[in-house]
PAKOLDO-506529 format. One record per residue (C-alpha): x, z, y; residue number from 1; residue in three letters. Coordinates in steps of 0.001 Angstrom, whole numbers. Example, Ala and Ser with C-alpha at 12.3 -4.5 7.8 and 13.67 -1.06 7.14 Angstrom:
BEGIN
      east        up     north     k     r
     12300      7800     -4500     1   Ala
     13670      7140     -1060     2   Ser
***
This chain:
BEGIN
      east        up     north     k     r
    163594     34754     72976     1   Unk
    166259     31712     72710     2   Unk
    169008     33992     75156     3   Unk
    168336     37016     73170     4   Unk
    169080     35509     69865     5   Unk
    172174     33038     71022     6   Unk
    173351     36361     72716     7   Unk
    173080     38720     69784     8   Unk
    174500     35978     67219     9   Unk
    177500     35834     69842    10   Unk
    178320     39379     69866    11   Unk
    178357     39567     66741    12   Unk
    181972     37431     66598    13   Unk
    182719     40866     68115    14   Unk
    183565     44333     66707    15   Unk
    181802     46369     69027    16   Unk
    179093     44106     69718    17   Unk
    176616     45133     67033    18   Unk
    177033     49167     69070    19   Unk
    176726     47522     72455    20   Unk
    173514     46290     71382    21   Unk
    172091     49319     69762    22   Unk
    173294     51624     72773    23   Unk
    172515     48894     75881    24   Unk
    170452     46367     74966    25   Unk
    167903     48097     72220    26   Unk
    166388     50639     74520    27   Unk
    165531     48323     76858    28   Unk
    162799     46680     74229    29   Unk
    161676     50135     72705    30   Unk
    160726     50707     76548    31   Unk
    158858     47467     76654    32   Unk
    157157     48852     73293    33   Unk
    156368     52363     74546    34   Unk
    154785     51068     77543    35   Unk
    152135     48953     75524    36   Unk
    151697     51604     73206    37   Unk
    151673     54357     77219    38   Unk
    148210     51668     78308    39   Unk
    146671     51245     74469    40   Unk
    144389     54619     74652    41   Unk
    143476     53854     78868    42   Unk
    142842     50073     77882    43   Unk
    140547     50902     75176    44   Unk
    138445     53729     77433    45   Unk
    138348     51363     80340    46   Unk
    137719     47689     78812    47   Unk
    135368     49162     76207    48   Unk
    133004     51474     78048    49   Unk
    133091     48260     80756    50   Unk
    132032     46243     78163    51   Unk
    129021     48508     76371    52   Unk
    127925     49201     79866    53   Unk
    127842     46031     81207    54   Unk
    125148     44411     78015    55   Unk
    122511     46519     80159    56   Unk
    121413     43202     80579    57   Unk
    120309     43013     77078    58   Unk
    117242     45195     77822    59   Unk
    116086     42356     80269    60   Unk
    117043     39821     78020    61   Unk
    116399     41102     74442    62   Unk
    116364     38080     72696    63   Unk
    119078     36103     74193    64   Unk
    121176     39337     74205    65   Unk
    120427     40641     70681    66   Unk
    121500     37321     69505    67   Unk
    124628     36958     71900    68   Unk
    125910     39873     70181    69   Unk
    124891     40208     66576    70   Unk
    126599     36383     66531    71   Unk
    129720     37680     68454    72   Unk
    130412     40127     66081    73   Unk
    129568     37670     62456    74   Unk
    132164     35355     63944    75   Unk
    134776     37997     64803    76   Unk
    134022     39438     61401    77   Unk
    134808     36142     59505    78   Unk
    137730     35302     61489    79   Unk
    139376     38801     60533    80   Unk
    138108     37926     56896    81   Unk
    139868     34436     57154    82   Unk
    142960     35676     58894    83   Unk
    143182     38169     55974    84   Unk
    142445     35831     52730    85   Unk
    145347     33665     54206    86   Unk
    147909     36050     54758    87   Unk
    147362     37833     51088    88   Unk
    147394     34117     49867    89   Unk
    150686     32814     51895    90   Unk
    152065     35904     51687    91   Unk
    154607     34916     54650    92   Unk
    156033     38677     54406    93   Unk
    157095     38764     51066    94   Unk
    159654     35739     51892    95   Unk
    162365     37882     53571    96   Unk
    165036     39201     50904    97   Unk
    165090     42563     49127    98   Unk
    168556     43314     51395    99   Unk
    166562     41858     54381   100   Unk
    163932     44210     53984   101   Unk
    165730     47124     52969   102   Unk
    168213     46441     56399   103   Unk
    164524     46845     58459   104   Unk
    163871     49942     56481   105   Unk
    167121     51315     57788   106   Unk
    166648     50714     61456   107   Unk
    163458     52134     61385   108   Unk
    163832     54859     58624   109   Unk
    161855     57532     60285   110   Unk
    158942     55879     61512   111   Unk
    158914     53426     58390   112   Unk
    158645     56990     56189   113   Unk
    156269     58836     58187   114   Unk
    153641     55994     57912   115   Unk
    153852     55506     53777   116   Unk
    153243     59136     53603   117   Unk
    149821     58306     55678   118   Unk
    149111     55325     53706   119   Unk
    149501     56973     50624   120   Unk
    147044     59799     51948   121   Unk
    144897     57221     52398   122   Unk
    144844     55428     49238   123   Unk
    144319     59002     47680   124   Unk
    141200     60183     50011   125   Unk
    137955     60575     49336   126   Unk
    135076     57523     49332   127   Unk
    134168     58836     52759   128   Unk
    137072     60299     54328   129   Unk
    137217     57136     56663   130   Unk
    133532     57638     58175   131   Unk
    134389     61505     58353   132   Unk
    137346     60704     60274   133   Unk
    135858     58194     62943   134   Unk
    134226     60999     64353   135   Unk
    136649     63383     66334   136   Unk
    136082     66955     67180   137   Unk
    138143     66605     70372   138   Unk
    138415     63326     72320   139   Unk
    141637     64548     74380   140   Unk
    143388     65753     71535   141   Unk
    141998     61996     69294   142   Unk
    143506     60222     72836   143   Unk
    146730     62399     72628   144   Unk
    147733     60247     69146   145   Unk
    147439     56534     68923   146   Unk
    146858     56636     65323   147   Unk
    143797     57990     66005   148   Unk
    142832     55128     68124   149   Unk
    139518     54413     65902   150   Unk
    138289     57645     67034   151   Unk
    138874     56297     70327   152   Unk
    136869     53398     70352   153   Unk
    133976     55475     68432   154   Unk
    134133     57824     71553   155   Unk
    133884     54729     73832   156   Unk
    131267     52866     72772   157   Unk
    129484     56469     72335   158   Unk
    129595     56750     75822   159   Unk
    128615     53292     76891   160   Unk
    125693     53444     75422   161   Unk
    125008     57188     76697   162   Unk
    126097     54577     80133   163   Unk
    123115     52782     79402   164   Unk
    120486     54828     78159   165   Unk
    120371     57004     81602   166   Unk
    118760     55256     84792   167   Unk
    120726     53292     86288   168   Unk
    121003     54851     90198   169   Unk
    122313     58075     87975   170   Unk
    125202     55660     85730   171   Unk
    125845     53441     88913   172   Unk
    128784     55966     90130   173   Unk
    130288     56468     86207   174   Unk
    129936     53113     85316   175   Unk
    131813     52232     89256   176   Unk
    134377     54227     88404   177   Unk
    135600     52672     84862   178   Unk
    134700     49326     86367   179   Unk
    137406     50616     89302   180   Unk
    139614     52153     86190   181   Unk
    139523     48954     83815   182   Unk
    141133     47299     87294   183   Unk
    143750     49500     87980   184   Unk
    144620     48970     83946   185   Unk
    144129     45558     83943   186   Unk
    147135     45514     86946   187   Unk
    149118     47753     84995   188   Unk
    149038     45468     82492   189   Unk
    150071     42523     84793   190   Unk
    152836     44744     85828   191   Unk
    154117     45292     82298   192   Unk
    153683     41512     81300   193   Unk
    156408     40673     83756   194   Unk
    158894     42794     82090   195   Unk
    157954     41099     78610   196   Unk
    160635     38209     78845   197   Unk
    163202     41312     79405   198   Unk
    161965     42973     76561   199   Unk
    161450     40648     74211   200   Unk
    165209     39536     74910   201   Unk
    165932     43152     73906   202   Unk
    164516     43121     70996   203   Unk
    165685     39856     69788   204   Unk
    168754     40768     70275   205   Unk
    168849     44007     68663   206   Unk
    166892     42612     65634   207   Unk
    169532     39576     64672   208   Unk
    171858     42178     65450   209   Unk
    170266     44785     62663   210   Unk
    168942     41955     60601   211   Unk
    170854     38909     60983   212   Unk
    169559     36982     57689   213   Unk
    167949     33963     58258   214   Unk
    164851     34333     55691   215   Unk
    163349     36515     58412   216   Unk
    163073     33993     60955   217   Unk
    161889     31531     58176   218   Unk
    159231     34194     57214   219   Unk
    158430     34115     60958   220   Unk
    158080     30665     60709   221   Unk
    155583     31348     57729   222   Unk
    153816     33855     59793   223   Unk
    153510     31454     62220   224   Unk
    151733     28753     60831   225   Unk
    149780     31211     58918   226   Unk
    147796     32021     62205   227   Unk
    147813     28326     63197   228   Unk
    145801     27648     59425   229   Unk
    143583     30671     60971   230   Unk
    143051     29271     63843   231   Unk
    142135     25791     63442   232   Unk
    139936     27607     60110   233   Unk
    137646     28524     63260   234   Unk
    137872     25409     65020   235   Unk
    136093     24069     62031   236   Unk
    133603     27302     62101   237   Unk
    132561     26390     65477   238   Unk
    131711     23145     64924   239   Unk
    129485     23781     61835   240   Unk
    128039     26155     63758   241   Unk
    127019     23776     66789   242   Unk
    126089     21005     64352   243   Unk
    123910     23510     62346   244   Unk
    122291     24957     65303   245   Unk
    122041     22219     67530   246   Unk
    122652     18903     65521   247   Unk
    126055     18150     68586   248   Unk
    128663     16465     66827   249   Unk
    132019     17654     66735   250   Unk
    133513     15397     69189   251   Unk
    130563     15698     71399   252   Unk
    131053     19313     71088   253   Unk
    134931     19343     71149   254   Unk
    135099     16797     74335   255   Unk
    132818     18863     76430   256   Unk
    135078     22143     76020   257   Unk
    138562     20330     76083   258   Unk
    139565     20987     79918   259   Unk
    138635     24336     79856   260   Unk
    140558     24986     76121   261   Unk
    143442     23646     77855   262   Unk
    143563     25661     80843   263   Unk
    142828     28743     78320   264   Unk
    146284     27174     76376   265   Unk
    148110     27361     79540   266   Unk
    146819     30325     81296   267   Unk
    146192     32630     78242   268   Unk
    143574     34133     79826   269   Unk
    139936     33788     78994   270   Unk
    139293     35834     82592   271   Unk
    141060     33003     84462   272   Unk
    139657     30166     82091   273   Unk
    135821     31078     82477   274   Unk
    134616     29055     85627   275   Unk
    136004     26080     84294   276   Unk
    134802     27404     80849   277   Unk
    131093     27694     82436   278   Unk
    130998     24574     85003   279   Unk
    131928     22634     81357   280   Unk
    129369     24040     78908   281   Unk
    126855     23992     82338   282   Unk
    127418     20217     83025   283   Unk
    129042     18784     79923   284   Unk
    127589     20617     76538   285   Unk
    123672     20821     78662   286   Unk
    123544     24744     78588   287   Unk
    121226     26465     80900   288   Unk
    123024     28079     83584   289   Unk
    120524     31144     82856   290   Unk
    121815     31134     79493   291   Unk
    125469     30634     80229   292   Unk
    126074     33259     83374   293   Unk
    125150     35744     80648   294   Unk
    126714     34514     77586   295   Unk
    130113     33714     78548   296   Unk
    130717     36696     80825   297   Unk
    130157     39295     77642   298   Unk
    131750     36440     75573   299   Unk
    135387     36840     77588   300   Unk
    134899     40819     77324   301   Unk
    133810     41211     73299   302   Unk
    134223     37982     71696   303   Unk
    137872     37643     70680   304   Unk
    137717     35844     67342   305   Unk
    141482     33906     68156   306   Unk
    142947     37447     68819   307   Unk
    141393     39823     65931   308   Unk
    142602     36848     63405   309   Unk
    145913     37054     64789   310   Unk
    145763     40762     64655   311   Unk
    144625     40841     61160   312   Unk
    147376     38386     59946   313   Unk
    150277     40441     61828   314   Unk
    148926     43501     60573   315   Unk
    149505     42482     56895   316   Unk
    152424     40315     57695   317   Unk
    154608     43174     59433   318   Unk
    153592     45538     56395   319   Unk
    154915     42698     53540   320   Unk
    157774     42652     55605   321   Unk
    158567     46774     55556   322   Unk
    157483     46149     51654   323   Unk
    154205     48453     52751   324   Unk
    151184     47762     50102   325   Unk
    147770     47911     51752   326   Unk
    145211     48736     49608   327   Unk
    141495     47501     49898   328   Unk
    140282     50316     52158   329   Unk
    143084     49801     54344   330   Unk
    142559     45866     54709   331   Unk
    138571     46797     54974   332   Unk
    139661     49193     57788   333   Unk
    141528     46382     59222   334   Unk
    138637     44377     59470   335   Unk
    136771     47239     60946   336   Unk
    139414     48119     63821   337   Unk
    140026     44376     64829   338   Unk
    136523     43418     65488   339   Unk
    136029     46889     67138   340   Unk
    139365     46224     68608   341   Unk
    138940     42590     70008   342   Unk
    135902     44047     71800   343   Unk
    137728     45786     74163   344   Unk
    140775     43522     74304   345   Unk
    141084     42332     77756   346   Unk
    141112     38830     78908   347   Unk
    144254     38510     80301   348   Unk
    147452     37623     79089   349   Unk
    149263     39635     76226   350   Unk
    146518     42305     75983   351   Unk
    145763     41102     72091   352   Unk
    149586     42742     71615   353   Unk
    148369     45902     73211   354   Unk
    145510     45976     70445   355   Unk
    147279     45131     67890   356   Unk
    149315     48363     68358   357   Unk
    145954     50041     67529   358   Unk
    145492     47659     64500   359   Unk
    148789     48815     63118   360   Unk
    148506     52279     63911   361   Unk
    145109     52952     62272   362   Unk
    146279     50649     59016   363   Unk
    149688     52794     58711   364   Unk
    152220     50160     59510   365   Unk
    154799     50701     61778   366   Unk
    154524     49929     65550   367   Unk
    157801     49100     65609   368   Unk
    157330     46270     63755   369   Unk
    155961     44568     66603   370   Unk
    159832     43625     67450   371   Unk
    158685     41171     64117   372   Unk
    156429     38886     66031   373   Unk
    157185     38796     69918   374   Unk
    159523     35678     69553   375   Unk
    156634     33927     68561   376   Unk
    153348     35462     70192   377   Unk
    153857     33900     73779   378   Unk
    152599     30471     72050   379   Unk
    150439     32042     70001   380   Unk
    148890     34235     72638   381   Unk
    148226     30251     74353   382   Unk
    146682     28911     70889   383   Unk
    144054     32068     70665   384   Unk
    143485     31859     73818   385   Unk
    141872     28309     73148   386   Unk
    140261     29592     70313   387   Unk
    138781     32558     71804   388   Unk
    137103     30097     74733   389   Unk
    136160     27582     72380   390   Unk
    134016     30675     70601   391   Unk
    132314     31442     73730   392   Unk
    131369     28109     74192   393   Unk
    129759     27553     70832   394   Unk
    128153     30698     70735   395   Unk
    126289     29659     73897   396   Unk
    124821     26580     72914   397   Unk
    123697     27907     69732   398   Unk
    121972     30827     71569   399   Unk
    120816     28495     74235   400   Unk
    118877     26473     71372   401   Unk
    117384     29269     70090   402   Unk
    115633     30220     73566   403   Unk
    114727     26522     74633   404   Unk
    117525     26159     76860   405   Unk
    119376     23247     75995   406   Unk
    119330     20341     77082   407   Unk
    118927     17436     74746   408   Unk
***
């Protein structure tokens, strides 16, 4: 991030530095971008049917698992809602200059144009043209077209629960092969993560190159600590809802979970984080091991609260900044697609960018305004990460209460 923008703020001293940029550099980060947006439609088939197919559990465990995920989706639901009321209040978008903003309407004319005509179609459709529409009449042709990614996830979790609803001997080979398939993605994703320093140095560069004012790093500044507010907004959720539940203090609460938020902040991955995450709310928070083996698994596969409030604020952010006004049925839909979204987000590193290209497709914002927020998601991605573990954790204690299995 640093090297691209010290590197595009040198060539600039340059007359032909501005073109060498735009013809060498540039490309190299709308690769980077194509290849998230190449794994989006795979990653959502894969992860989600995994997921769905996997809360066969719940017809062992009704109780516990009803409650696991009714209470997985209210939280991701009101951290969308918070992520949204801050960002319409802050308003970190709106800081970057008229010129700024018309500059980023110039580099990305085309796509910029082609998704205010959908918006507007939107605004202007019918009460129930978004229901209609998250049914498709062809999956492969919904697949072929990432704006149609909410079709996509309607299809998946479809299936999943087909997955479930058929004996089990008779799913065991469908459900082996997307468990097989959601590997082989998850890899690809690895794979793609390594180039992400290169990329984002690519599209650093060619953004202070196109843009150069300063108000649009200060409005990423804005943006910034407009997920941080979010985020520590949920902190404070959690807690109420262990003290409500369970009468735990805070720090009781917040001291048990510490080791394994911190390995979540360095590892940005929930996947990685969740032995230490369940040896911790096991041994330190007095959670049945009956209760947490079940809760935190489905917790690091559907429960993303840290990443659909990020996606929510970057969604509305990135549209502020392209001067883009979302209506109320867009920012509902928002709220729709990130919860469904964060569901099949997977947990490893950098996969809540991959959804949030679904986010902004299905919202009609540009996906290449994702060059908007890279300098600043790799921390991010680390602070979410924390969140999305510190969920899980109180999510399992308050479920464990509510089926005798905690500890006093």
């Amino acid at each position: 991030m640093t090297t691209g923008i010290i590197f595009a703020l040198f060539l600039t001293n340059f007359s032909w530095g501005a073109s060498f940029v735009r013809d060498w550099i540039k490309p190299f980060g709308n690769i980077f971008i194509n290849s998230l947006k190449l794994i989006a439609v795979p990653l959502i088939l894969a992860s989600l049917i995994k997921g769905i197919s996997d809360l066969k559990d719940i017809s062992k465990l009704s109780k516990m698992g009803s409650r696991t995920v009714i209470t997985f989706v209210i939280t991701t639901v009101v951290a969308v809602s918070i992520g949204l009321s801050l960002v319409n209040i802050i308003r970190p978008g709106n800081t970057i200059s008229e010129e700024t903003r018309r500059d980023l309407l110039t580099s990305y004319e085309n796509d910029v144009s082609g998704r205010i005509a959908v918006a507007r179609e939107q605004r202007e459709a019918g009460p129930l043209q978004a229901l209609e529409d998250l049914v498709p009449s062809n999956i492969f042709a919904a697949a072929g077209d990432n704006a149609n990614m909410l079709q996509v996830i309607f299809f998946a979790v479809f299936f999943g629960l087909g997955l479930i609803l058929i004996p089990e001997a008779t799913a065991r080979p469908v459900k082996d092969f997307f468990d097989g398939f959601n590997d082989v993605i998850l890899k690809l994703i690895d794979l793609i993560m390594i180039t992400a320093p290169y990329g984002v140095f690519a599209l650093l560069a060619a953004l202070v190159v196109e843009s150069p004012s300063i108000d649009l790093f200060s409005a990423l500044a804005m943006y910034a600590v407009t997920v941080l507010i979010g985020l520590g907004c949920m902190m404070g959720v959690y807690a109420a809802i262990v003290w409500f539940f369970t009468r735990k203090t805070p720090s009781f609460f917040f001291k048990g979970i510490a080791p394994a938020q911190l390995l979540g902040f360095s590892t940005s991955s929930s996947a990685a984080t969740l032995p230490v995450t369940m040896e911790r709310v096991e041994e330190h928070l007095g959670v049945h091991k009956e209760v947490a083996s079940f809760v935190l698994p489905v917790g690091a596969t559907i429960n993303m609260d840290g990443t659909s409030l990020y996606q929510a604020v970057a969604a509305v952010f990135i549209a502020q900044a392209f001067g883009i006004d979302l209506s109320l049925q867009a920012q509902l839909g928002i709220i729709i697609t990130a919860t469904l979204a964060s569901i099949g987000s997977a947990a490893v590193p950098g996969a809540g960018m991959v959804m949030l290209v679904i986010v902004l497709a299905q919202a009609g914002i540009p996906e290449a305004g994702l060059a908007l927020i890279f300098a600043v998601d790799r921390p991010l991605d680390m602070c979410r990460t924390s969140v999305n573990i510190t969920g899980d954790a109180a999510v399992s204690m308050m479920v464990a209460k509510s089926v005798g299995m905690l500890d006093k």
